[in-house]
C-alpha positions as CSV (number, residue, x, y, z in Angstrom):
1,X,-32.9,-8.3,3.7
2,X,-31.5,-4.7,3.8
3,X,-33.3,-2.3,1.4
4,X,-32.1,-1.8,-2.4
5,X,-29.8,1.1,-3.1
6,X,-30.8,3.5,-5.5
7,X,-28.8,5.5,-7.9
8,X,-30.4,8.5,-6.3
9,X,-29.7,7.4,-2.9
10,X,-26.3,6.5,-3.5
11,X,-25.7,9.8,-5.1
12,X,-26.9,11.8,-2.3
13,X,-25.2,9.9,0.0
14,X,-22.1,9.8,-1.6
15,X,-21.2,12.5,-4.5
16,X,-20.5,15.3,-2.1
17,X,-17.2,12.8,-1.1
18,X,-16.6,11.9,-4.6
19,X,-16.5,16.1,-5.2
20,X,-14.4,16.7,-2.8
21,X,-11.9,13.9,-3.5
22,X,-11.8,15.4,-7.0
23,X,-10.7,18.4,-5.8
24,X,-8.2,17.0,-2.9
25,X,-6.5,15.6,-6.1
26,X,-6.3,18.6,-8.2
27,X,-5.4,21.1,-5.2
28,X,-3.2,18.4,-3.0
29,X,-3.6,20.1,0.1
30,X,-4.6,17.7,3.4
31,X,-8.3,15.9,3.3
32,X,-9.7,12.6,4.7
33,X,-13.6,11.9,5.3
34,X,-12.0,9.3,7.5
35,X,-10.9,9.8,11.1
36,X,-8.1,8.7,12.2
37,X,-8.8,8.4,16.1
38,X,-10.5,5.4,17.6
39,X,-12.9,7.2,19.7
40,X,-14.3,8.5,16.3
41,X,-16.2,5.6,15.9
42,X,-19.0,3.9,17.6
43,X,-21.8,6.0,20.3
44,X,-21.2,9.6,19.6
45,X,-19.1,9.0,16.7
46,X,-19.6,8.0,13.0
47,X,-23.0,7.2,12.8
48,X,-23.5,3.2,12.6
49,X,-20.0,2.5,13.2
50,X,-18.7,0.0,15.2
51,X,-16.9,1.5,18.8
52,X,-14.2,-0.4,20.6
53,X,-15.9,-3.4,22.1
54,X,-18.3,-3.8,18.8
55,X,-14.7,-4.2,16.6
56,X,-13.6,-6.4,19.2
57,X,-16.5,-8.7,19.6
58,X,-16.9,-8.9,15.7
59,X,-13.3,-10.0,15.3
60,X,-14.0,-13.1,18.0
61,X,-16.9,-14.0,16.4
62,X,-15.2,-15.1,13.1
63,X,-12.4,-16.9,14.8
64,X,-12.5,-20.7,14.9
65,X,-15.3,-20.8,12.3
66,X,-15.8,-20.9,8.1
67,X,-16.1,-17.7,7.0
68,X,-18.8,-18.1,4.1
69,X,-19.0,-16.2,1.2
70,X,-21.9,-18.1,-1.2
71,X,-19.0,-18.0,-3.7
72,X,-19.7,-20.2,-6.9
73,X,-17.5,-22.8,-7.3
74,X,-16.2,-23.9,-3.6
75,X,-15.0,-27.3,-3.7
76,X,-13.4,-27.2,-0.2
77,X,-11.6,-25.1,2.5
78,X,-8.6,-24.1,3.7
79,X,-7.4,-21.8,6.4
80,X,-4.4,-22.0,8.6
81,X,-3.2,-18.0,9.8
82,X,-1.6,-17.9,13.0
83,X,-0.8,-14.3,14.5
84,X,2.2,-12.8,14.7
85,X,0.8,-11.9,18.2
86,X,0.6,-16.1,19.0
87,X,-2.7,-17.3,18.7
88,X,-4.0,-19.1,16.1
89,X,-7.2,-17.5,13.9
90,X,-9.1,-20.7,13.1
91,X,-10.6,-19.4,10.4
92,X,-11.5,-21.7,7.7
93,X,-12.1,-19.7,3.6
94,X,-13.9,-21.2,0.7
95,X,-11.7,-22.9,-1.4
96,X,-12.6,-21.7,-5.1
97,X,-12.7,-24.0,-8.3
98,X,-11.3,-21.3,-10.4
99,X,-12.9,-22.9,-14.0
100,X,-15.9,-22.4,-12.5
101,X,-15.5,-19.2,-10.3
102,X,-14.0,-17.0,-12.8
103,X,-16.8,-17.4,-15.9
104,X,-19.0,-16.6,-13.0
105,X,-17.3,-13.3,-12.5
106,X,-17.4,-12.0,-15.8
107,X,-21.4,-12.5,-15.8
108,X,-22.1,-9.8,-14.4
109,X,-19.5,-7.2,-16.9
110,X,-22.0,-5.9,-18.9
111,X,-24.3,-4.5,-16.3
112,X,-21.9,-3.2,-13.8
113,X,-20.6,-1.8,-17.9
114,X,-23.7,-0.2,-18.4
115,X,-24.1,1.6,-15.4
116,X,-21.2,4.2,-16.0
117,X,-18.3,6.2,-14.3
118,X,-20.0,7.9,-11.6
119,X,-22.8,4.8,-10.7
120,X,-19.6,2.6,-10.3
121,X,-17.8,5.5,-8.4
122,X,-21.0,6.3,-5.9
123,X,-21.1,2.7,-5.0
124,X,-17.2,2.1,-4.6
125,X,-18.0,4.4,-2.0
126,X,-20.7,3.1,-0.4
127,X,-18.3,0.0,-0.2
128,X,-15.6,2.1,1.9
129,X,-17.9,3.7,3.7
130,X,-19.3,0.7,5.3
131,X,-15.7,-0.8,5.3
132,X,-15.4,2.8,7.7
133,X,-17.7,1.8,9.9
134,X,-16.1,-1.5,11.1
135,X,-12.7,0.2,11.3
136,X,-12.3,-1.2,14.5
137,X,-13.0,-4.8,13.4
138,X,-10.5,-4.9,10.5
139,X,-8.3,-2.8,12.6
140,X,-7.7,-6.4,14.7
141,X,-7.8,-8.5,11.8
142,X,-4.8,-6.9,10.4
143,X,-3.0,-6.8,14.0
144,X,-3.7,-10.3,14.1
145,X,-2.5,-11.0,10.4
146,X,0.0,-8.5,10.2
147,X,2.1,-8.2,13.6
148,X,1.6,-4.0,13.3
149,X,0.4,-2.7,16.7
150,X,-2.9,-1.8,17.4
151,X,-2.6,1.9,16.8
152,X,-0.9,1.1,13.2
153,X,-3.4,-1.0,12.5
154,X,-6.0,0.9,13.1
155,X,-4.9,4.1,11.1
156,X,-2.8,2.8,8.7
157,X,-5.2,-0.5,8.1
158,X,-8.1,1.7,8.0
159,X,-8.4,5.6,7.4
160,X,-5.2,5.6,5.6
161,X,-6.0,2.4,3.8
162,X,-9.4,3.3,3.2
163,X,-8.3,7.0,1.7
164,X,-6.1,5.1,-0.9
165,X,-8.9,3.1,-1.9
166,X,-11.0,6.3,-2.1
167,X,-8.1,8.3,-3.9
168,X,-8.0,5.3,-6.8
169,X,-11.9,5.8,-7.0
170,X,-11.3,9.6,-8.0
171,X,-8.7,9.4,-10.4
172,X,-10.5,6.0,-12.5
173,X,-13.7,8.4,-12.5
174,X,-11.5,11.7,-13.4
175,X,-10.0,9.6,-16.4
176,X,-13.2,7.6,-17.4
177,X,-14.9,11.2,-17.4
178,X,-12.5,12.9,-19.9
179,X,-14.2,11.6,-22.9
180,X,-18.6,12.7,-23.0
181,X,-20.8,10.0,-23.5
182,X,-22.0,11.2,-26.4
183,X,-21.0,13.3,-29.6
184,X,-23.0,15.1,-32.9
185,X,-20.1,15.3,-35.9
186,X,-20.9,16.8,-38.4
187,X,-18.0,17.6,-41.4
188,X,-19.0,20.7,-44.1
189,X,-19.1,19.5,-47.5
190,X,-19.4,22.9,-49.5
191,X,-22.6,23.1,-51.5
192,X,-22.9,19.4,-51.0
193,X,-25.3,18.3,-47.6
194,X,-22.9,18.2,-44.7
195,X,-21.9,14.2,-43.3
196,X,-23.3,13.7,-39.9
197,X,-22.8,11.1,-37.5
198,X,-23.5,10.7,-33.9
199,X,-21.2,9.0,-31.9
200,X,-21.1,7.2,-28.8
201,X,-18.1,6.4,-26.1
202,X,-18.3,4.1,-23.6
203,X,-15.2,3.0,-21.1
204,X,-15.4,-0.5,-21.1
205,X,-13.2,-2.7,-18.4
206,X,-10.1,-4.7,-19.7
207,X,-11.1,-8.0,-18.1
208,X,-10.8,-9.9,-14.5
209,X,-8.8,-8.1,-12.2
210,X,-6.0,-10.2,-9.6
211,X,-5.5,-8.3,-6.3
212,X,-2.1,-10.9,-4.8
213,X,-2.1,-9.4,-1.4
214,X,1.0,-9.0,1.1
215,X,1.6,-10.2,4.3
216,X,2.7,-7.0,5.7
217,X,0.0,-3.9,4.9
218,X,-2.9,-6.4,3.0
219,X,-5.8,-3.6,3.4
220,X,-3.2,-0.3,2.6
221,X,-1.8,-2.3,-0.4
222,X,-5.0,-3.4,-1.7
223,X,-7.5,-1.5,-1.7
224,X,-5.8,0.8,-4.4
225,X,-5.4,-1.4,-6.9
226,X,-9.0,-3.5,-6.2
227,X,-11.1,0.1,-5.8
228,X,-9.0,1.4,-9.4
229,X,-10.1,-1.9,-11.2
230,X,-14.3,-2.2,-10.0
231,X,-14.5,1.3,-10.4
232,X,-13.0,1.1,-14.2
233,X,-15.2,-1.8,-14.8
234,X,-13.5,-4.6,-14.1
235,X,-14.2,-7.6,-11.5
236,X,-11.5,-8.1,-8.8
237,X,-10.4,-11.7,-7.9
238,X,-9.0,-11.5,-4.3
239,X,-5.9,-13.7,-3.7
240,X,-4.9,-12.7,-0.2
241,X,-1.4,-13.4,1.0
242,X,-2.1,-16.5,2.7
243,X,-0.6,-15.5,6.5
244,X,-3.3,-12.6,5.8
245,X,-6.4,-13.7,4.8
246,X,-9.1,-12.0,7.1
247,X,-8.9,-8.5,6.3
248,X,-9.3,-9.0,2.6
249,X,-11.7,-11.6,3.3
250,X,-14.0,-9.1,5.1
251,X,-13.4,-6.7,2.6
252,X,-14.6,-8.9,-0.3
253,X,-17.4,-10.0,1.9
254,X,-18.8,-6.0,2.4
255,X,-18.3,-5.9,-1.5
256,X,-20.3,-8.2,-2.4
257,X,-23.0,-7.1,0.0
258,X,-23.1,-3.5,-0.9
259,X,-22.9,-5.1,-4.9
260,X,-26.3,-6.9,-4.4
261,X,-28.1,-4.6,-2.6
262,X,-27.2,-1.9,-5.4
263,X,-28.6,-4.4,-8.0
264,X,-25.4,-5.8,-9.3
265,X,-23.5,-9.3,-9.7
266,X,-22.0,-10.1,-6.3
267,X,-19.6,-11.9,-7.9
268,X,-17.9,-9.0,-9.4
269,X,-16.1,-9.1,-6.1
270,X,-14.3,-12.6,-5.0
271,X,-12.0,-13.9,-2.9
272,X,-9.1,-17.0,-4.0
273,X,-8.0,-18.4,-0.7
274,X,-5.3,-21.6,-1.3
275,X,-4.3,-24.6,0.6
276,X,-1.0,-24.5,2.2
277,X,1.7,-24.4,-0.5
278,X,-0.9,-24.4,-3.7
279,X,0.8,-21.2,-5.0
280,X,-2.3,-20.1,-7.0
281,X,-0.8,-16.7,-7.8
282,X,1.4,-17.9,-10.7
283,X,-1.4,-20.4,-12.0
284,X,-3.8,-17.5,-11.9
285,X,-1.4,-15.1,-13.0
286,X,-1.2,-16.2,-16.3
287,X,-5.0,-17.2,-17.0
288,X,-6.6,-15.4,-20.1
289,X,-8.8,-14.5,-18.3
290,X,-7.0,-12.4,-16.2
291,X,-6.2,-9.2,-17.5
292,X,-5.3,-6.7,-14.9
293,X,-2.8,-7.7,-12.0
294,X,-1.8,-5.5,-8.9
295,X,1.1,-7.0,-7.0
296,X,2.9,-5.7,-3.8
297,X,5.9,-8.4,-2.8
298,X,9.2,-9.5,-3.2
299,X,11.2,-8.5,-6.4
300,X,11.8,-11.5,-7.6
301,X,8.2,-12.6,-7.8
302,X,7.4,-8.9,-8.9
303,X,9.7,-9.3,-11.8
304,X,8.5,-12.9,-12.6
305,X,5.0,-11.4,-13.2
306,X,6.1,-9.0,-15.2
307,X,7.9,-11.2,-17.5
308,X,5.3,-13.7,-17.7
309,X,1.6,-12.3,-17.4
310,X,2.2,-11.0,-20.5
311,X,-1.5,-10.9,-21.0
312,X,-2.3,-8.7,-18.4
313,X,-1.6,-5.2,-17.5
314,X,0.6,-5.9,-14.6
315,X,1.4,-3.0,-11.7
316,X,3.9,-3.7,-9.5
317,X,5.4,-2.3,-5.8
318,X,8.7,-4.6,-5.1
319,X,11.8,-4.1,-2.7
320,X,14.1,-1.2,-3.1
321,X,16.8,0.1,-1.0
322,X,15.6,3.6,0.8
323,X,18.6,5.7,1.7
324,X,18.7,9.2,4.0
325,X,21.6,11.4,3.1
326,X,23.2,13.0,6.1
327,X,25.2,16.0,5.1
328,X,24.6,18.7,7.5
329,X,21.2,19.7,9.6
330,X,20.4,22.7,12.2
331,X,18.2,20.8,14.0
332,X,20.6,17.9,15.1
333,X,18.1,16.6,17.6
334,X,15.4,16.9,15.6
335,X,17.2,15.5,13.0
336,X,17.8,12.0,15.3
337,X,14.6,12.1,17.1
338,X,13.1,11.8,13.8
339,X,15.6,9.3,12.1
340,X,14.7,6.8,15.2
341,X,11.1,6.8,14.7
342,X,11.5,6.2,11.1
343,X,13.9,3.0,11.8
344,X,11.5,1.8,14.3
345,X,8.1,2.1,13.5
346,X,6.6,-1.3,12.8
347,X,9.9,-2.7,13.1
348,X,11.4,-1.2,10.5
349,X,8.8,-3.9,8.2
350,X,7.6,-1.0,5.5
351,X,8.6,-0.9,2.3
352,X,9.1,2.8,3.0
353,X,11.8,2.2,6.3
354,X,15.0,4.4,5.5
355,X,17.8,0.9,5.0
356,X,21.0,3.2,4.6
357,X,22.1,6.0,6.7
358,X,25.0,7.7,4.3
359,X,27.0,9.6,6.3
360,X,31.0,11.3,5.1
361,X,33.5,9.8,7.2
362,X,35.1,13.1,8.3
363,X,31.5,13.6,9.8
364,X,28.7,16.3,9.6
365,X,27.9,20.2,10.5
366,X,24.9,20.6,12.8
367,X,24.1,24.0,15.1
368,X,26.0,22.6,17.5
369,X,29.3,22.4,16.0
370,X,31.2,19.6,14.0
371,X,29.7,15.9,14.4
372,X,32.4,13.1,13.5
373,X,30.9,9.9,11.9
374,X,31.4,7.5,14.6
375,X,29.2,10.5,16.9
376,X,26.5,10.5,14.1
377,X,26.3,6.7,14.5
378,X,26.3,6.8,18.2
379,X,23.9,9.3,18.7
380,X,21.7,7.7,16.3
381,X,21.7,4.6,18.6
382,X,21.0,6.3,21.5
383,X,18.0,7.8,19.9
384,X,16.5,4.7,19.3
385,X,17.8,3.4,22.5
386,X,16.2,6.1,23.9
387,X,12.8,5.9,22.2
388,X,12.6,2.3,23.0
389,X,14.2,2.3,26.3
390,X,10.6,1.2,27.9
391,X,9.1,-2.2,26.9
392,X,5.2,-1.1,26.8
393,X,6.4,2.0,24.5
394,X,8.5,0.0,22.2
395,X,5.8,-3.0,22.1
396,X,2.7,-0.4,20.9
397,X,5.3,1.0,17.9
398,X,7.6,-2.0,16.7
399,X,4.3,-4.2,16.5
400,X,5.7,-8.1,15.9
401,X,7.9,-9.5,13.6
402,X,6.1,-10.9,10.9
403,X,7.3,-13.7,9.9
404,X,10.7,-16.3,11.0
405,X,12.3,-14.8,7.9
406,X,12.5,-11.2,9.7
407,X,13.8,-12.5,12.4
408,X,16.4,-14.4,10.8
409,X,17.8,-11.5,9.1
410,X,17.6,-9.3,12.4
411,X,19.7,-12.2,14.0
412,X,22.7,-12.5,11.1
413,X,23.1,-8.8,10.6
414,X,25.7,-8.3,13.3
415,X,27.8,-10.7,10.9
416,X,27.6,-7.9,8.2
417,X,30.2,-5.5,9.9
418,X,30.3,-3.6,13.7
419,X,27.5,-3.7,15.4
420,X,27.1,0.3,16.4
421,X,23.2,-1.1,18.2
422,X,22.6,-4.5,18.9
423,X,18.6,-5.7,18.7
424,X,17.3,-6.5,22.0
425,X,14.4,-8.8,22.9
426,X,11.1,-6.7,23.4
427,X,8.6,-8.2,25.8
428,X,5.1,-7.6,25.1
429,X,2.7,-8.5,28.2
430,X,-0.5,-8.5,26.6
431,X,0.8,-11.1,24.1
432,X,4.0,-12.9,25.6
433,X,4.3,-15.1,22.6
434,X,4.3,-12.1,20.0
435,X,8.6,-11.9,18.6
436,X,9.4,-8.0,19.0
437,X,12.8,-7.0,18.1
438,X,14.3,-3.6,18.6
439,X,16.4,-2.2,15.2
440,X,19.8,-3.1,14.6
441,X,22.1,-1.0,13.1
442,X,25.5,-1.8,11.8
443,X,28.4,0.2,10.3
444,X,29.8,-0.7,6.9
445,X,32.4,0.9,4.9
446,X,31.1,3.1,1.8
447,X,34.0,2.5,-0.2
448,X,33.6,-1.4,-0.9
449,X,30.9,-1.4,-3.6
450,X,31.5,-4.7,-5.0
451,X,28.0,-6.6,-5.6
452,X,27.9,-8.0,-2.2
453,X,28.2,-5.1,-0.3
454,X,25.3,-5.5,1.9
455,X,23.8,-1.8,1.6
456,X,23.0,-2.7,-2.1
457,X,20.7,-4.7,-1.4
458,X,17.1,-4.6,0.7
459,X,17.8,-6.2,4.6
460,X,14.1,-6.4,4.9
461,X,13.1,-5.7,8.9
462,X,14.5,-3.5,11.6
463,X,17.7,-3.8,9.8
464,X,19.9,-0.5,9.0
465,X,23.5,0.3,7.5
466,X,25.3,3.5,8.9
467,X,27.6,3.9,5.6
468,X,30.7,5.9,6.0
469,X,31.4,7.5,2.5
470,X,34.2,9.6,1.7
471,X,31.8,13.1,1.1
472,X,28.7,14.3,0.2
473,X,29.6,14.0,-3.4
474,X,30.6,10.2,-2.7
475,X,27.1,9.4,-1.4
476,X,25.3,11.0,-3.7
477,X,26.9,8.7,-6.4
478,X,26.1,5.4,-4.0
479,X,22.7,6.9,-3.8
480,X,22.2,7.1,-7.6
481,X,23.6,3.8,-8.2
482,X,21.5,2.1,-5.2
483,X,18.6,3.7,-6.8
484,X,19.2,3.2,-10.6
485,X,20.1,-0.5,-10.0
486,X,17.9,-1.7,-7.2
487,X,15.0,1.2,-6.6
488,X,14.0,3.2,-3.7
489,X,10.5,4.1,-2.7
490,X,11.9,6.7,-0.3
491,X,14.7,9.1,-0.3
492,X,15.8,11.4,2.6
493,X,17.9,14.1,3.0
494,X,19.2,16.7,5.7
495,X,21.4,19.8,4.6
496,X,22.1,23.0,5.2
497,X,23.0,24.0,1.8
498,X,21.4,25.2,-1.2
499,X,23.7,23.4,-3.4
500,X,23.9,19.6,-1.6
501,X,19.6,20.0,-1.8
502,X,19.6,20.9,-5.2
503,X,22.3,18.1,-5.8
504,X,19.9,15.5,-4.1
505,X,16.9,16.8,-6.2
506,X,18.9,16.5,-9.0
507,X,19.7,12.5,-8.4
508,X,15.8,12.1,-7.5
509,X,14.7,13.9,-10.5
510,X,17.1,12.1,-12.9
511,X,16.3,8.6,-11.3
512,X,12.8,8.8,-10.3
513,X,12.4,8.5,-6.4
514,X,10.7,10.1,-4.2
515,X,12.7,12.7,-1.7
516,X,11.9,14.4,1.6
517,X,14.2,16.9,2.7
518,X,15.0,17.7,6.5
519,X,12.7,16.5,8.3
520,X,12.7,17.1,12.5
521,X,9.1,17.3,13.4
522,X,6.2,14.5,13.1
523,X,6.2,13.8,9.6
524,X,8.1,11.1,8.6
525,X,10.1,9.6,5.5
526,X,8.3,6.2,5.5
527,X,4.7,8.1,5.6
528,X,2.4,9.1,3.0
529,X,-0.3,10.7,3.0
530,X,-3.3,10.5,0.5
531,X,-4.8,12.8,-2.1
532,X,-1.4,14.8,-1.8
533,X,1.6,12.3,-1.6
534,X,2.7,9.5,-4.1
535,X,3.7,6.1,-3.2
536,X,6.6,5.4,-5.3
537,X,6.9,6.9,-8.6
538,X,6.8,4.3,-11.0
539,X,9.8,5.5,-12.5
540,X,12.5,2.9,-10.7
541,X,13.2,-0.5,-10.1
542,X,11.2,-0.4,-6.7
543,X,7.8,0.1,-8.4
544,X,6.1,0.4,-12.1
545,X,3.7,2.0,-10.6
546,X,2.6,4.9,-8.1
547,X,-0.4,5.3,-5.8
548,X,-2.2,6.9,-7.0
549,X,-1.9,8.8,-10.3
550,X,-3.8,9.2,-13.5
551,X,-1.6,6.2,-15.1
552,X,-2.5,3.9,-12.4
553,X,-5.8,4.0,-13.7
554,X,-6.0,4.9,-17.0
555,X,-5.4,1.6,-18.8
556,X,-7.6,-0.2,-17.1
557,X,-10.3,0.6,-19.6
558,X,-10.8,1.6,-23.1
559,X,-13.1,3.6,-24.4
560,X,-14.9,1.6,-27.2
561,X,-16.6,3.8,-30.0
562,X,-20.2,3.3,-31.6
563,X,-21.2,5.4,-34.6
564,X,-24.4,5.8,-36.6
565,X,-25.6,7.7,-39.3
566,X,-27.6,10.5,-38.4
């Protein structure tokens, strides 16, 4: 049995990281404690991390085998995730009895309670840092669950997920901090004695917290909402999306490892795995118990929890439509080098991919001279054309499709209007059965904006509208509208002039969506980075919620009151 974790070991190890992630947040300039680059890990790197072939023989070993939690209440299990890559996992998760699984979770409240802000913070950490050092494993798992290639995985499944989680852990100690522990009152009474009182505050947890995973980024989109909640108080029930299952499952599993060995209930941390079709989200959704919920999804499930968990404090990322405005740019090949990326990278399957390219029909300025719309649209193409032109390249950035449903949509888009770059058929020779697609992109007419126009509404996948609009002034009314009515969790924009930009600010101030403004070099619209950046704003259809800010974590506790007489 590993050795116990003290408070005083877990604050050596582990409040210098807290410190500095309090001050990443305050400053916003670039930090991560977690590297980025495989050969980071393993001999010569983080020390007791897994390398390469560690990760990779990890990952085999909990194929084709129950994956056992000691979980209280399993009455079964149930498995069934097939990569998007073609094999089949095999992995078989405790199936919980929830009447019996969720009392068990709240047994351990008033300890984990009692231990405070910064004891719950240092061992959140100790959690992530251990979830660090098998970067490489969970890196697979969420290739394997997730279609993204290995390289996406691997940053984007783990540093980048991991410094979300570790960015929700500073804020929910910043907030729980505001108030002191303790207080003297003490009111003058003139001649009379003055009346004293002393006063204690402590932030107490609003109740069982439900993760509902997606199928697309389960460990990016996670870990914000389940490190917010433990570190506020709360226990976190787990309900993976169920084509994704293993990256949360090893996540819960380090939980509740680090959880025992620090003296706590190990079933403050738990996973709900369901049988095919059981649809447990809504059942648990509206439990009393249940009084926290953190959703990433489609918007009409998204809006269905809102309306009906009416017990719980429900936070919400959905679909939105993400638009780039193309006005003018001095850097055209900048400008399309970085436009293509942004279209392709995981196939276009983020909820941050850029959907509509709105471009004024009598074209564009660029250093080069005048650019007509049909030469935008071209050029465009030829950039992505270009960028995947070579099968191994385009493999290890479009990842796999993941799911039929994406593939569907790639498939029935050149229906929508002229096909300006068809999707080709990607083959991948590591994994021939993997279903890569390169984007599509289609030209529709800005000037039919009936409700089934096709750009006002999301085309999730490597699906994207070039949308000829009258001017600049026309498209930034569509982009208002698409943004007011459906959300956006990403706006871009490339001008030339001070007045277009401070018109787009203007729309993204007055509607609430994020905007990044002529990009050319290796920063892209659909990429955030941590400790400086928000996901979504919370202010739009697309999202009640951002990641991560004090409002994320802030009502997930209260701060109950105890006063005696002095």
């Amino acid at each position: 049995m590993a050795a116990a974790l003290t408070p005083q070991q877990l604050s050596e190890t582990h409040r210098p990281t807290l410190d500095q992630a309090l001050d990443a947040i305050s400053t916003r300039a670039y930090w991560s404690p977690h590297p980025e680059h495989p050969k980071a890990y393993g001999e010569g790197g983080a020390p007791g991390s897994l390398g390469a072939a560690e990760g990779r023989a990890a990952f085999d070993a909990v194929l084709n085998a129950r994956f056992d939690l000691d979980q209280p209440g399993t009455d079964g299990w149930t498995g069934g995730e097939v990569s998007p890559y073609g094999p089949e996992l095999g992995v078989e998760y405790p199936h919980a009895d929830i009447d019996v699984l969720l009392p068990a979770m709240r047994a351990g409240t008033g300890a984990w309670r009692a231990a405070g802000p910064e004891t719950r913070a240092l061992v959140c950490l100790e959690i992530l840092s251990r979830i660090s050092a098998r970067t490489h494993e969970l890196a697979h798992a969420v290739m394997h669950t997730s279609g993204q290639a290995f390289m996406m995985a691997f940053q984007a499944g783990g540093p980048h997920a991991q410094d979300r989680g570790l960015e929700a852990v500073a804020y929910a100690y910043q907030e729980q901090t505001r108030t002191p522990g303790t207080a003297d009152w003490s009111k003058p009474q003139g001649k009379r004695d003055p009346l004293k009182l002393t006063k204690s505050f402590t932030t107490s947890g609003r109740g069982i917290a439900l993760v509902i995973g997606c199928n697309t980024f389960p460990t990016w989109n996670g870990y914000p909402g389940l490190f917010a909640s433990l570190a506020t108080g709360n226990p976190v029930l787990v309900k993976p999306h169920p084509r994704a299952v293993l990256p949360l499952a090893l996540t819960v599993r380090i939980a509740r490892e680090v959880l025992a060995e620090a003296g706590f209930d190990p079933n403050l941390v738990a996973l709900a795995a369901e049988r095919p079709g059981e649809g447990i989200a809504k059942t648990l959704a509206v439990r009393p118990e249940i009084r926290i919920i953190d959703y990433t999804g489609s918007t009409a499930f998204g809006d269905w929890l809102e309306a009906n968990a009416r017990q719980a404090q429900v936070y919400t990322e959905k679909a939105g439509v993400n638009t780039i405005v193309v006005d003018s740019t001095d850097d055209y090949r900048g400008m399309l080098a970085n436009v293509a990326f942004s279209l392709s990278l995981y196939s276009g399957q983020m909820c941050t991919t850029p959907q509509n390219l709105l471009i004024p029909r009598d074209g564009i300025t660029t250093e080069d001279g005048a650019k007509s719309y049909d030469e935008v649209v071209t050029d465009i193409a030829a950039a992505v054309t270009g960028l995947l032109g070579d099968d191994a390249r385009a493999a290890a950035l479009l990842g796999a499709l993941v799911n039929p449903d994406v593939r569907a949509r790639v498939e029935a888009a050149g229906e929508l209007g002229e096909v300006a770059l068809p999707s080709r058929t990607v083959a991948n020779a590591e994994f021939p059965d993997a279903v890569v697609r390169t984007p599509v992109v289609v030209k529709l007419d800005g000037t039919k904006t009936d409700e089934d126009a096709a750009y006002l509404s999301e085309c999730f996948g490597p699906v994207s509208f070039a949308v000829a609009v009258e001017s600049t002034d026309a498209a930034l009314e569509l982009l208002r509208r698409t943004i007011r009515e459906k959300g956006a969790m990403t706006v871009g924009a490339y001008t030339t002039s001070p007045e277009v930009e401070r018109a787009i600010e203007d729309v993204c101030l007055d509607e609430s969506a994020q905007l990044s403004l002529n990009l050319t070099g290796g920063v892209y619209v659909n990429q955030t980075a941590a400790f400086s950046d928000f996901h979504g704003s919370g202010g739009n259809p697309a999202a009640n919620a951002a990641l991560c800010d004090a409002a994320f974590v802030a009502n997930r506790f209260r701060v109950v009151e105890v006063r005696r007489q002095a």
